[in-house]
C-alpha positions as CSV (number, residue, x, y, z in Angstrom):
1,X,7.2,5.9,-12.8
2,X,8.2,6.5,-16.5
3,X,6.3,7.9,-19.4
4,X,6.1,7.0,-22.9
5,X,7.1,9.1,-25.3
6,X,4.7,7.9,-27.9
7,X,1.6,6.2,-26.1
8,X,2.1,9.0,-23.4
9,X,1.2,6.1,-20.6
10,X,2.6,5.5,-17.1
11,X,5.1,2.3,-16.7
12,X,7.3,1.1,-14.2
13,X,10.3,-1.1,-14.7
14,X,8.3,-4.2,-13.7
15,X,6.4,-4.2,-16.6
16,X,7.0,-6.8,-19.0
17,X,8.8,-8.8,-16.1
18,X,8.2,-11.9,-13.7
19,X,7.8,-9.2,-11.2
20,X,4.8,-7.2,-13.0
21,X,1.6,-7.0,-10.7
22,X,3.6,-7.4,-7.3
23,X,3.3,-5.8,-3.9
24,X,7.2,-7.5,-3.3
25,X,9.7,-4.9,-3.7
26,X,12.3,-5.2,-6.4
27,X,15.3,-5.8,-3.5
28,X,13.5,-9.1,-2.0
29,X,13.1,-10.2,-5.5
30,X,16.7,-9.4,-6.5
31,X,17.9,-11.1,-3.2
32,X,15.7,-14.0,-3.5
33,X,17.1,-14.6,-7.1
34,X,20.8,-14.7,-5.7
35,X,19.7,-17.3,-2.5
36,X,18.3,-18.9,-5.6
37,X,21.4,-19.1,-8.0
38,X,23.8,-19.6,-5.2
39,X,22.8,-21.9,-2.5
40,X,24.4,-25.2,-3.9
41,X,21.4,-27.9,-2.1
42,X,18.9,-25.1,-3.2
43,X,16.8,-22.8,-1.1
44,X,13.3,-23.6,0.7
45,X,10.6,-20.7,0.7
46,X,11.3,-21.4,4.9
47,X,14.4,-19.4,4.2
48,X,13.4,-16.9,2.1
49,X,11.1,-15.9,4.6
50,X,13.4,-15.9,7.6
51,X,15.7,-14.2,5.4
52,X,13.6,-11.0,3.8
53,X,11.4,-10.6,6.7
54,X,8.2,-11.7,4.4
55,X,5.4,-14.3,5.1
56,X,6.4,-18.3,4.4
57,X,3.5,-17.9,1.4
58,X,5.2,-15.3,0.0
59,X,8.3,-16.7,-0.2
60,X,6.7,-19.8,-2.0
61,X,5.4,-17.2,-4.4
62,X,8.3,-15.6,-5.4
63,X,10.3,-19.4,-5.7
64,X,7.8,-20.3,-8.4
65,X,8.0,-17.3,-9.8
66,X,11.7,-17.3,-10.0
67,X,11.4,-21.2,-11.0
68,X,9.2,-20.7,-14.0
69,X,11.5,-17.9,-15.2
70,X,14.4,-19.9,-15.4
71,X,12.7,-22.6,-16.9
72,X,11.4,-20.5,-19.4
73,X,14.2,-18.6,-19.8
74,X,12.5,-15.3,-19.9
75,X,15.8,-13.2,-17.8
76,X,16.7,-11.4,-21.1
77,X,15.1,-7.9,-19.8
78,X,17.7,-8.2,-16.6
């Protein structure tokens, strides 16, 4: 947790992110972005799951997630 200086609110570094308002720990995310970016054929939410020990639905989540950010191109903050 960080304070502001100013505003003198709580913030984490999620916020303002894709991964704002998530349970999912910032190392799944970060190792679901690199399956992502380097599987050649892609990656399936099946394999994200096996892979970081998380539920098949979450693992679709965090695809879409991932998908819609690179779309967007909203990866300036990383």
């Amino acid at each position: 947790m960080w304070k502001c200086l100013e505003c003198k609110k709580q913030f984490t570094v999620k916020v303002g992110t894709i991964f704002e308002d998530s349970p999912i720990s910032l190392d799944k995310w970060m190792l679901a972005m690199w399956m992502l970016a380097n599987c050649k054929n892609g990656v399936s939410s099946y394999e994200i799951a096996r892979d970081l020990s998380v539920t098949q639905k979450t693992a679709w989540f965090m695809l879409q997630r991932l998908r819609h950010a690179m779309l967007k191109g909203t990866f300036e903050k990383l």
